[in-house]
Backbone as a printed PyTorch tensor [residue, N CA C, xyz], in Angstrom:
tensor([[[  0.8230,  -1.1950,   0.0000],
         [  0.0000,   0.0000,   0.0000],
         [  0.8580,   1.2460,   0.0000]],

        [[  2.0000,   1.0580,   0.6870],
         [  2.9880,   2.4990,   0.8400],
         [  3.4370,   2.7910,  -0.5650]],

        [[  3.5240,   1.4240,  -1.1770],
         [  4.2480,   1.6170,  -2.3270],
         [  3.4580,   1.9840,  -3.4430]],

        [[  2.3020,   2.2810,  -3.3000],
         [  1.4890,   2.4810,  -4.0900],
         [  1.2690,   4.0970,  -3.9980]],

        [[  1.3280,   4.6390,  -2.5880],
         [  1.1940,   5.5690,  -2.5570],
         [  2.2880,   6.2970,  -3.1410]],

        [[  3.6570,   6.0870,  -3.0350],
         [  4.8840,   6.8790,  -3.2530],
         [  4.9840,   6.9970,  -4.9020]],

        [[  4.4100,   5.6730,  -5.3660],
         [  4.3140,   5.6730,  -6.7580],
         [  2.9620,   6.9100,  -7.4590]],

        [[  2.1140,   6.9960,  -6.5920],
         [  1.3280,   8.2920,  -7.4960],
         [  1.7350,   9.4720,  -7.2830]],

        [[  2.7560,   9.3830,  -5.6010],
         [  3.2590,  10.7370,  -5.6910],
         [  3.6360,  11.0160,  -7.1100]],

        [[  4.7300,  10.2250,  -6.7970],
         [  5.9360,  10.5540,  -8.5750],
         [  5.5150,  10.6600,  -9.4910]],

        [[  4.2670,  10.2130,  -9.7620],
         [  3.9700,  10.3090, -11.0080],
         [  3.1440,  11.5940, -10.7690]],

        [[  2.1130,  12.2020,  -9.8990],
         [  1.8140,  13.1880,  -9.8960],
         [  2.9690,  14.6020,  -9.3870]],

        [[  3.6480,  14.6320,  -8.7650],
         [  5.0050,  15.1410,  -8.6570],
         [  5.9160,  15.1780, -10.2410]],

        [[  5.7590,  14.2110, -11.5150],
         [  6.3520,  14.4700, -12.6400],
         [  5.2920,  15.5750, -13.1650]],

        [[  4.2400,  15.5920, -12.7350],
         [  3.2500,  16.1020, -13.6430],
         [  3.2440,  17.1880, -13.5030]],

        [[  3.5230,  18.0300, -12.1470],
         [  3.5510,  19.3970, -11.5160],
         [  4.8460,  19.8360, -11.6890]],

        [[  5.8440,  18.8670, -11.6810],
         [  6.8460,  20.0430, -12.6440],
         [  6.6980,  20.2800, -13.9870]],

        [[  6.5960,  19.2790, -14.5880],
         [  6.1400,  19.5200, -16.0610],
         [  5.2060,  20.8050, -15.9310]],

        [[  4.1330,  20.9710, -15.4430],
         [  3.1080,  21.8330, -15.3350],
         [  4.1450,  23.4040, -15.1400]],

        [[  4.5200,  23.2480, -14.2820],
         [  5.5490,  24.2350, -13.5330],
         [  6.8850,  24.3970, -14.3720]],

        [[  7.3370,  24.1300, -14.9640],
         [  8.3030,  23.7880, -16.0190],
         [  8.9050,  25.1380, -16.9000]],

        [[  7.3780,  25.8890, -16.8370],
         [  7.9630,  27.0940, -18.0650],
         [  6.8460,  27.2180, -19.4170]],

        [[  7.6300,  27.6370, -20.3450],
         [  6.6880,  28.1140, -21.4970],
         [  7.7060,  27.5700, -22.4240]],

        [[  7.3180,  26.3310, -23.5050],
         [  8.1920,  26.1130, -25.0320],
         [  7.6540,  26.4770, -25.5080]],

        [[  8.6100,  27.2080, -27.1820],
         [  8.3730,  27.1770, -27.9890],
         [  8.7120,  26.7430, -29.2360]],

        [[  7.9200,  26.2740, -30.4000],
         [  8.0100,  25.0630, -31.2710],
         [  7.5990,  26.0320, -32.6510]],

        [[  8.7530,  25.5930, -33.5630],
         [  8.4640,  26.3890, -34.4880],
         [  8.8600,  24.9690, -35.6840]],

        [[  7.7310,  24.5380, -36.7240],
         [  7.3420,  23.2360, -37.3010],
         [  7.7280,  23.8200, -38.8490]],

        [[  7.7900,  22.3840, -39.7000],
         [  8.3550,  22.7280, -40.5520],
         [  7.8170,  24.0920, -41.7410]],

        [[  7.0600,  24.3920, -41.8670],
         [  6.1880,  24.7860, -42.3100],
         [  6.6840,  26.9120, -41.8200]],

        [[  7.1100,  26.8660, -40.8700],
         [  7.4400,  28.0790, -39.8730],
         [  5.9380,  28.7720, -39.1030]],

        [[  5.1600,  27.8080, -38.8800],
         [  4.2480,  27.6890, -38.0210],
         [  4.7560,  28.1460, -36.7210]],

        [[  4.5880,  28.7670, -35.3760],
         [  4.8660,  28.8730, -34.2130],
         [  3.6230,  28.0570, -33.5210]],

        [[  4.2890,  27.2980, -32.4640],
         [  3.4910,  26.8530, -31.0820],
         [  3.8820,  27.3420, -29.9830]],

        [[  3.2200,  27.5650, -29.0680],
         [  3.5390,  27.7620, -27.5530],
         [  2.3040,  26.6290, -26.9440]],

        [[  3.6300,  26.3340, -25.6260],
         [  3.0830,  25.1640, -25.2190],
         [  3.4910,  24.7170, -23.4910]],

        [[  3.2000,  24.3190, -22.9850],
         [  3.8160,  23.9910, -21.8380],
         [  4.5770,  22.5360, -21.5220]],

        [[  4.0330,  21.9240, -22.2490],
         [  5.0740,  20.4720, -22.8120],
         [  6.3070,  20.7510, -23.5520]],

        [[  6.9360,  20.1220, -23.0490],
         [  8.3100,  19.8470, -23.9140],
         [  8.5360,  19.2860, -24.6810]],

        [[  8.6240,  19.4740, -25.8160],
         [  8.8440,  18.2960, -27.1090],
         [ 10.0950,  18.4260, -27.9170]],

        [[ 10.2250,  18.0200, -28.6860],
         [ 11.7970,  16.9040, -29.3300],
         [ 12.3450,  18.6500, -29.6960]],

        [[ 12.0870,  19.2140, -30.7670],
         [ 12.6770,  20.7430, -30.8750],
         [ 12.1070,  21.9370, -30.2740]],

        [[ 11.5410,  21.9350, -28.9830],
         [ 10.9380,  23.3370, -28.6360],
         [ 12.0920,  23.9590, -27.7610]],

        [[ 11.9830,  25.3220, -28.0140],
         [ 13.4870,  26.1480, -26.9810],
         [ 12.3300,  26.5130, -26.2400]],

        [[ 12.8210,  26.3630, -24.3630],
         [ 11.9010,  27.5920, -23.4930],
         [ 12.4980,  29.0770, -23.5650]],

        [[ 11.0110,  29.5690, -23.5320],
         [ 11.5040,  30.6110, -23.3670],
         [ 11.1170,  31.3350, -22.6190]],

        [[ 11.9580,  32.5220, -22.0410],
         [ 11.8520,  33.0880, -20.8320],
         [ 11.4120,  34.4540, -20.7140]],

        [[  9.9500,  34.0570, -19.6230],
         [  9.2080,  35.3310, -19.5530],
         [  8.9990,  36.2530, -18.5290]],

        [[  8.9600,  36.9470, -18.5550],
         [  8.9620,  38.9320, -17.3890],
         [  8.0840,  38.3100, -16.3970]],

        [[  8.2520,  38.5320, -15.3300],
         [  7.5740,  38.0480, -14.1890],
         [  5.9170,  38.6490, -14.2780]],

        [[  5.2610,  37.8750, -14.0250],
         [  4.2740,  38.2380, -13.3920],
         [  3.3960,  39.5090, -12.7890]],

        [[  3.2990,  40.6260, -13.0750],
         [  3.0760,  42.1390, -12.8880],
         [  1.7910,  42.0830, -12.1210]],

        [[  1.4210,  41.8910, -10.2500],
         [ -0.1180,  41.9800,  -9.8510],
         [ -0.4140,  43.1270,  -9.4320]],

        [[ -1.2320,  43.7160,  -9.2920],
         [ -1.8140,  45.1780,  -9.6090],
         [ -2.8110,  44.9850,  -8.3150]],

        [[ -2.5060,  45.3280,  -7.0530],
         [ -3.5650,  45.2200,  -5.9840],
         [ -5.1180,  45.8160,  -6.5650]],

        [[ -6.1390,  45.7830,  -6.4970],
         [ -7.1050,  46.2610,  -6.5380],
         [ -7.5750,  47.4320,  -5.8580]],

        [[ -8.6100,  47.9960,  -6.4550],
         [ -8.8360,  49.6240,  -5.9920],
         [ -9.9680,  49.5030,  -4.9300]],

        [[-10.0960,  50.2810,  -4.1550],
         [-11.1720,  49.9020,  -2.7380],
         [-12.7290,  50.3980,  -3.3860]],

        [[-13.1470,  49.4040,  -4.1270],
         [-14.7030,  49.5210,  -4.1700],
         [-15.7780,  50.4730,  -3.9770]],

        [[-15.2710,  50.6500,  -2.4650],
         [-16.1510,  51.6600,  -1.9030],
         [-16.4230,  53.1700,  -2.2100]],

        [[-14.4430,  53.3530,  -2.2560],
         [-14.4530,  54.6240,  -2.8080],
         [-14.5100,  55.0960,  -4.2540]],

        [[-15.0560,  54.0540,  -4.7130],
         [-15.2160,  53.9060,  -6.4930],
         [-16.2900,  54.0520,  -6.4680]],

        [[-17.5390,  53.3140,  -5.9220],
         [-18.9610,  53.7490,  -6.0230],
         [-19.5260,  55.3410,  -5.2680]],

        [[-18.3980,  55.4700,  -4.3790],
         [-18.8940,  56.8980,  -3.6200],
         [-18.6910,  57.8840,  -4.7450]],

        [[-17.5130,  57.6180,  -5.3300],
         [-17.0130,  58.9470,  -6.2180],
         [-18.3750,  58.4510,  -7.5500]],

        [[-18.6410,  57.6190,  -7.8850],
         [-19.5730,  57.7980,  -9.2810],
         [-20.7400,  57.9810,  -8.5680]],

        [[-21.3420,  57.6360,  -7.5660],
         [-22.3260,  58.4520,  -7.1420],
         [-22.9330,  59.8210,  -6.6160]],

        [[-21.0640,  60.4130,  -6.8370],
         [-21.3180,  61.6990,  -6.5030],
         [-20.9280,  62.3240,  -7.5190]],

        [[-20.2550,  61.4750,  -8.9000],
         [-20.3800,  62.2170,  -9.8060],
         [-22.1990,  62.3930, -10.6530]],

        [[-22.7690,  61.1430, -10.5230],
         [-23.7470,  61.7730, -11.1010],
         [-25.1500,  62.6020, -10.2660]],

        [[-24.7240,  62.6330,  -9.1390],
         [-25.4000,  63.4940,  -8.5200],
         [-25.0930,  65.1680,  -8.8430]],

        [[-23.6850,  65.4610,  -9.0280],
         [-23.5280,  66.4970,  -9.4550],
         [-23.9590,  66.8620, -10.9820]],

        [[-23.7030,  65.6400, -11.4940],
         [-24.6360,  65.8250, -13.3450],
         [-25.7790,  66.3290, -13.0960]],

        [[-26.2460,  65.6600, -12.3630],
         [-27.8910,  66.0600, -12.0940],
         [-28.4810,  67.4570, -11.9870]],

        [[-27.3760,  67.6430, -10.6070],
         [-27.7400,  69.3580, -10.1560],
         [-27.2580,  70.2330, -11.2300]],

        [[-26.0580,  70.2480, -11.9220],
         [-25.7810,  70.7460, -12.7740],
         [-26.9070,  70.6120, -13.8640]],

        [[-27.2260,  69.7530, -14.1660],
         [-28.7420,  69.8560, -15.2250],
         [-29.9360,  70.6820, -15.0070]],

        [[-30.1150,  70.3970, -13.3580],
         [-31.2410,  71.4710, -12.8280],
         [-30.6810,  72.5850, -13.0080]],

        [[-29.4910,  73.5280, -12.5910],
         [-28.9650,  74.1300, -12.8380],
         [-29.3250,  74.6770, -13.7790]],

        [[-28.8720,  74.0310, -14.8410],
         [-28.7820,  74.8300, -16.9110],
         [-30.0770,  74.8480, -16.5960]],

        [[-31.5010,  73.5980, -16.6250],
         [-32.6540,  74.2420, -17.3190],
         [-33.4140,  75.3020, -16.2480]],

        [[-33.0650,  75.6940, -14.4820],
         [-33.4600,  76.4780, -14.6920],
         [-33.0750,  77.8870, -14.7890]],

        [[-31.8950,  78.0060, -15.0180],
         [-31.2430,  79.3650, -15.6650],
         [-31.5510,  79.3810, -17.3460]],

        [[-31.9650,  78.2630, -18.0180],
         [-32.5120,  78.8940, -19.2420],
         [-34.2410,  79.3230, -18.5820]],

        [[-34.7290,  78.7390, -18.0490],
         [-36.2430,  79.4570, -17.8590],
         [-36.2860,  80.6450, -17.4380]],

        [[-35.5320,  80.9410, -16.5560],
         [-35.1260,  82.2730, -15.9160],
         [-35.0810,  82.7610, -17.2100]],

        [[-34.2210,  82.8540, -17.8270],
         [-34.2570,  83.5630, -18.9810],
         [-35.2590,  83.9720, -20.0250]],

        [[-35.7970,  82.6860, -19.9420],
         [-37.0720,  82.9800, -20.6820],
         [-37.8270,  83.6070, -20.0260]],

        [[-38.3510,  83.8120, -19.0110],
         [-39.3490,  84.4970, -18.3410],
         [-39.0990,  85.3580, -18.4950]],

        [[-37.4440,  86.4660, -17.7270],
         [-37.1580,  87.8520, -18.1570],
         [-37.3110,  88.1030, -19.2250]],

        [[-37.2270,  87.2110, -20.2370],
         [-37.1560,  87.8250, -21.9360],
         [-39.1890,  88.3790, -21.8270]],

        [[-39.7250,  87.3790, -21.6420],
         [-41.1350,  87.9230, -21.4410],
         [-41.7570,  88.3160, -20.5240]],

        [[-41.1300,  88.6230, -19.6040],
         [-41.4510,  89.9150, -18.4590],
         [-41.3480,  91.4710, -19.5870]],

        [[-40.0870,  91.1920, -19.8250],
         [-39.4100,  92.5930, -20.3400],
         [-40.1180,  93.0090, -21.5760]],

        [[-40.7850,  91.5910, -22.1180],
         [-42.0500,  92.5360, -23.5230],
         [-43.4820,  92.2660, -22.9920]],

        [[-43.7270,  91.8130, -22.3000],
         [-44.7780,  92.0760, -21.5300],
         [-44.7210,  93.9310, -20.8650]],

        [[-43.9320,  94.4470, -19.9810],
         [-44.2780,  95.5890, -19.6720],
         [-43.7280,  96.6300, -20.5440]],

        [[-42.7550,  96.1940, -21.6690],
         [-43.0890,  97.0110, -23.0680],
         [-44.3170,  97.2680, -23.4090]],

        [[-44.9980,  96.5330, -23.6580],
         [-46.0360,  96.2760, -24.3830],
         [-47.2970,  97.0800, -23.0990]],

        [[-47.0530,  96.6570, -21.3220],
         [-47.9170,  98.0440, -20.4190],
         [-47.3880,  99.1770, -20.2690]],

        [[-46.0060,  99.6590, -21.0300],
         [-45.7650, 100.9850, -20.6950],
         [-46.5140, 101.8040, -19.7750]],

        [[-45.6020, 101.2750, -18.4880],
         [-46.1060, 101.6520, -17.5480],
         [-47.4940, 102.0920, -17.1390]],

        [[-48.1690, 101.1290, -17.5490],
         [-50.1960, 101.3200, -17.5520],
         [-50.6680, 102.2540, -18.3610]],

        [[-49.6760, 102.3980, -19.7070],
         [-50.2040, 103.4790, -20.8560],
         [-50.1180, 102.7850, -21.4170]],

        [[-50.6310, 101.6630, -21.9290],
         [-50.3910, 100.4590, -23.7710],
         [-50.9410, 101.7580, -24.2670]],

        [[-50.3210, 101.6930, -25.5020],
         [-50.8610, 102.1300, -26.9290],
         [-52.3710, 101.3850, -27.5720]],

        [[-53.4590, 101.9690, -27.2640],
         [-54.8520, 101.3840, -28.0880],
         [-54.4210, 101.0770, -28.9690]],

        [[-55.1270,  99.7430, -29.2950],
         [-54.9320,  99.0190, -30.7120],
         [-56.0800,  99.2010, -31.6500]],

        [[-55.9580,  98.9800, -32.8360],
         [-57.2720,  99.5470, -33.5800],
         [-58.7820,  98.4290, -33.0290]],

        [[-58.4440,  97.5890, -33.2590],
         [-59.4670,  96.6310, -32.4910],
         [-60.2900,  97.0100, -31.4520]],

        [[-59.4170,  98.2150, -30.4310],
         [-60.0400,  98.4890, -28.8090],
         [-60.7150, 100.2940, -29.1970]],

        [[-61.7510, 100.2850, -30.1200],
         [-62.5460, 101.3280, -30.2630],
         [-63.6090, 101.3720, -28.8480]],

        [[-63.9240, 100.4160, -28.7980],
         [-64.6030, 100.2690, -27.3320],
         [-63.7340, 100.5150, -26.4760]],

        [[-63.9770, 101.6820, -25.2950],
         [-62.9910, 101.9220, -24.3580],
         [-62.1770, 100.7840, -23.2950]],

        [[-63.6090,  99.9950, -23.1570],
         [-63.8070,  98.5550, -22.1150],
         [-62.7390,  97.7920, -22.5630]],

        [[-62.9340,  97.3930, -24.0530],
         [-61.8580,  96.2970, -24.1550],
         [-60.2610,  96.9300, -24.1500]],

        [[-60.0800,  97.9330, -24.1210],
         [-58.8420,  98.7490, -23.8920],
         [-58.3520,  98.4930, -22.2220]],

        [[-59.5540,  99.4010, -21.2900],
         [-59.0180,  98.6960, -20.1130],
         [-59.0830,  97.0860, -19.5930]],

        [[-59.9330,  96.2160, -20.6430],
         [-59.7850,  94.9620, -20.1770],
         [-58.1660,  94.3230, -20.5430]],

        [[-57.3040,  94.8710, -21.6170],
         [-56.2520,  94.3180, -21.9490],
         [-54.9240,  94.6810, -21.2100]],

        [[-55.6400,  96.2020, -20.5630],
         [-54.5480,  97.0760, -19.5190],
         [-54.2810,  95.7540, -18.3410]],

        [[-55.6330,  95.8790, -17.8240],
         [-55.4720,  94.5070, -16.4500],
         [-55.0370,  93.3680, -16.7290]],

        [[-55.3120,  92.7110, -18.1490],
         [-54.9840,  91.1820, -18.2600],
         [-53.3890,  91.7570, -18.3300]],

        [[-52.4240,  92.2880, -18.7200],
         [-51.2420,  92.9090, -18.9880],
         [-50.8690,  93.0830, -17.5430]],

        [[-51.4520,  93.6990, -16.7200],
         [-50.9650,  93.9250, -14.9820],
         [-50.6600,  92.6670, -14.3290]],

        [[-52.4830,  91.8030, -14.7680],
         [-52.1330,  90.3950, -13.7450],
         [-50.9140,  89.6010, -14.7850]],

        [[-50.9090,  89.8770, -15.5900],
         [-49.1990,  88.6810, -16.6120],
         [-48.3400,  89.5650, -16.3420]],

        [[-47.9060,  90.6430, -15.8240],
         [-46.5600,  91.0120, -15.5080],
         [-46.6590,  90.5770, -13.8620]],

        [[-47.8830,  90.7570, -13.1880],
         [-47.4050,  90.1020, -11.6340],
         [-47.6310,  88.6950, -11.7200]],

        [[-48.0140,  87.9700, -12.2630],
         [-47.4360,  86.6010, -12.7340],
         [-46.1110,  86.2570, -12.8970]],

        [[-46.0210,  86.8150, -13.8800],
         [-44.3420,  86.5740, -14.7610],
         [-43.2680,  86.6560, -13.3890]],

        [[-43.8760,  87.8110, -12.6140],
         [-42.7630,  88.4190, -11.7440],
         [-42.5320,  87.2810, -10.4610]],

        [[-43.9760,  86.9290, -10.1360],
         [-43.9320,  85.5430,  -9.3330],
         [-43.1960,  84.3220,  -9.6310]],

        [[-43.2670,  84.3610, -10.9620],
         [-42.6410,  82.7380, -11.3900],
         [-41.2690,  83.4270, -11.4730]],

        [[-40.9560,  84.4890, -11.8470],
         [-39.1240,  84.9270, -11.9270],
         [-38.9760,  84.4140, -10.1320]],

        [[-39.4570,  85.0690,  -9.4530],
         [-39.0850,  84.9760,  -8.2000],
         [-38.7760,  83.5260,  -7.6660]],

        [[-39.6960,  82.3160,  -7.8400],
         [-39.9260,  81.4040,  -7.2990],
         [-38.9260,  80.5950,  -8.1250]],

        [[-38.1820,  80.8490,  -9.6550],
         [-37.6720,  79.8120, -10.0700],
         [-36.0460,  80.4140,  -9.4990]],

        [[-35.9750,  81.4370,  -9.2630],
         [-34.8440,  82.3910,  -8.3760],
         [-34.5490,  81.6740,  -6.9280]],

        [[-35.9380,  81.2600,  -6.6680],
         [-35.5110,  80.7120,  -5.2690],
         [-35.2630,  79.0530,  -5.3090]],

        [[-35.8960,  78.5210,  -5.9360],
         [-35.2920,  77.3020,  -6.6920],
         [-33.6770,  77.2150,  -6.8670]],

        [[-33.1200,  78.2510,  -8.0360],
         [-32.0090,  78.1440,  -8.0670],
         [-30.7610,  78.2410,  -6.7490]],

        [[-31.6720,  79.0900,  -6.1770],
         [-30.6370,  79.4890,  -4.8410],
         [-30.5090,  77.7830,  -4.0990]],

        [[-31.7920,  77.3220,  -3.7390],
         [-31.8570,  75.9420,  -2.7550],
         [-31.1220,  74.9750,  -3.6570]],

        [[-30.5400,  75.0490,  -4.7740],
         [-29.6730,  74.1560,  -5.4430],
         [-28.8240,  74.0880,  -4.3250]],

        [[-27.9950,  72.5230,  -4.0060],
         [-27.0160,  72.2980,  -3.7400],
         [-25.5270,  72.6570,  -4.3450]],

        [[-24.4240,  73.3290,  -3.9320],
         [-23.7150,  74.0270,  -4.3320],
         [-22.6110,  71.9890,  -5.0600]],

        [[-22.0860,  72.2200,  -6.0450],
         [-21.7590,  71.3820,  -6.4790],
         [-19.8300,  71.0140,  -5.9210]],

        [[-19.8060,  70.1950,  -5.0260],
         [-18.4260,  69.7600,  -5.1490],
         [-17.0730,  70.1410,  -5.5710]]])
């Protein structure tokens, strides 16, 4: 039984150096290349640069940083669209009270009736204190943005 055992050592012990052995290479008549880990009748080993292991990066601080990069995408997005609305609103604030010069509009030919003249004065008052509400409120929006990183 001992001898049975010592005998698979060796033979598994031939097998793990072989395994362990290196890298041949076999170049056939033809000028074919092989690489191989067996040794055969013309292969030269040949000898290769060690092994280069590269510890790994800590996970944690890989998901923190992309989660705070796209959190900042984000705010930055709120950001742009609402500084373009802002914009838009001032653009039509600013022809909106063109257009009430200062609670003097210019009658339009249409407003021969006095009524519908002052009905367009007021609809013009309540859309500039509109306009002026939504400037304000998307103003305060922008402010409660989180300041970005």
């Amino acid at each position: 039984m001992k001898t049975g055992h010592v005998l698979l050592l060796a033979i598994l012990s031939g097998y793990a150096s072989q395994a362990l052995s290196g890298v041949y290479k076999q170049i056939d008549e033809h000028g074919n290349v092989t690489y191989s880990n067996v040794q055969s009748n013309n292969a030269e080993k040949v000898d290769l640069p060690p092994i280069v292991v590269v510890p790994s990066v800590d996970a944690e601080g890989v998901d923190d940083r992309i989660k705070q990069r796209r959190e900042n995408k984000i705010i930055t997005e709120q950001r742009n669209a609402l500084e373009q609305k802002i914009a838009e609103e001032t653009e039509l604030l600013a022809s909106i009270k063109a257009e009430y010069n200062d609670g003097n509009p210019d009658r339009l030919g249409s407003e021969r009736n006095y009524q519908r003249y002052l009905n367009r004065v007021e609809r013009l008052k309540k859309e500039i204190s509109l306009r002026e509400a939504n400037l304000q409120a998307l103003q305060r929006q922008l402010k409660e943005l989180p300041q970005i990183e």
